[in-house]
C-alpha positions, 0 to 999 in steps of 0.5 A: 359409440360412445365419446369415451369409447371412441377415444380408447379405440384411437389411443390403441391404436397409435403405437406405444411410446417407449421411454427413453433407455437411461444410458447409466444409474441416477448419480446419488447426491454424495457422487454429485458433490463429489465431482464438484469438488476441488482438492483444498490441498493440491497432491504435490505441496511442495510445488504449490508452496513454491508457486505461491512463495513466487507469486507473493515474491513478484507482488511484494517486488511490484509494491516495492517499486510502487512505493518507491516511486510513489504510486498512490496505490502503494502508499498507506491512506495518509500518505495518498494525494495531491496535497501529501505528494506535494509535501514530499516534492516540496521536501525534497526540492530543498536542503534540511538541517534535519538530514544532518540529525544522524551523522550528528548522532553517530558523532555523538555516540562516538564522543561518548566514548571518550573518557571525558565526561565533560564532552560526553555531556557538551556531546548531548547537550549539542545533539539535543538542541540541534535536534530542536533546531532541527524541528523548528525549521521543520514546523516552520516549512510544514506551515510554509507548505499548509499556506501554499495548499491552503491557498489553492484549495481552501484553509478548511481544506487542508487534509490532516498529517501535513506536520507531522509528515512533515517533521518526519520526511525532513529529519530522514537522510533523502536517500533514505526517504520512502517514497523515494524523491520524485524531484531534483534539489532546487526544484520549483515546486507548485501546488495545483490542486492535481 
């Protein structure tokens, strides 16, 4: 007896392995595609809108708050760090001319109603120079404020925007400054670098 032939005796006589019985047909793909995926537009829309209008509400609510309060994650690039949050602390902890541009303003437009014509040029003659006067004072503290970060950090140092920050938090009332002062008037305020 041969190798060969002794082998096909012992695999007949092992019993036969069946294959395993399939319990259901193959999926075809389009069924398997099918089952992953997700509807792009959920059944009741009117439901989803109204979860989404919520949740975009409570966000737009939580950036509210954080620009007001100055958080750096809320502000725009420019307005962000050290350097900017003391500009605004330092603002903010004195008094400016430049917060009486725009009752001066609504005064003005109020005297140009009146039939004179004189006082409606003397009116914008004022408010003109008093706007002048007005970005003088607050050249001369954005340069107050460079020399102070400069002085910690390094002139080269000194990041961008410094002036015309500056210019535009110190001609806004102070309740109408964004973000909203951090500091009491008469505040000493220090720059540190933090």
């Amino acid at each position: 007896m041969s190798k060969h032939e002794s082998k096909s005796a012992e695999t007949a006589s092992l019993p036969a392995k069946s294959p395993a019985k399939k319990q259901q047909p193959t999926p075809t793909r389009r069924e398997r595609e099918a089952q992953n995926l997700r509807p792009l537009v959920p059944e009741d829309r009117k439901q989803a809108k109204r979860e989404m209008q919520a949740k975009v509400r409570i966000e737009q609510a939580k950036a509210r708050e954080g620009l007001a309060k100055g958080d750096d994650r809320y502000l725009r690039p420019t307005e962000r760090g050290p350097q900017k949050r003391f500009m605004r602390n330092y603002i903010d902890a004195r008094y400016s001319i430049g917060e009486l541009l725009l009752p001066m303003m609504f005064l003005v437009i109020f005297a140009t109603f009146i039939p004179s014509q004189s006082v409606g040029i003397w009116a914008m003659s004022f408010i003109w120079a008093f706007l002048a006067v007005c970005i003088l004072e607050a050249v001369m503290v954005a340069n107050m404020i460079k020399r102070r970060i400069a002085a910690v950090v390094g002139k080269d140092k000194v990041e961008k925007g410094i002036m015309i920050g500056t210019i535009a938090r110190c001609l806004q009332l102070r309740v109408m400054r964004m973000p909203k002062s951090q500091v009491k008037r008469g505040a000493k305020i220090e720059f540190t670098g933090k």
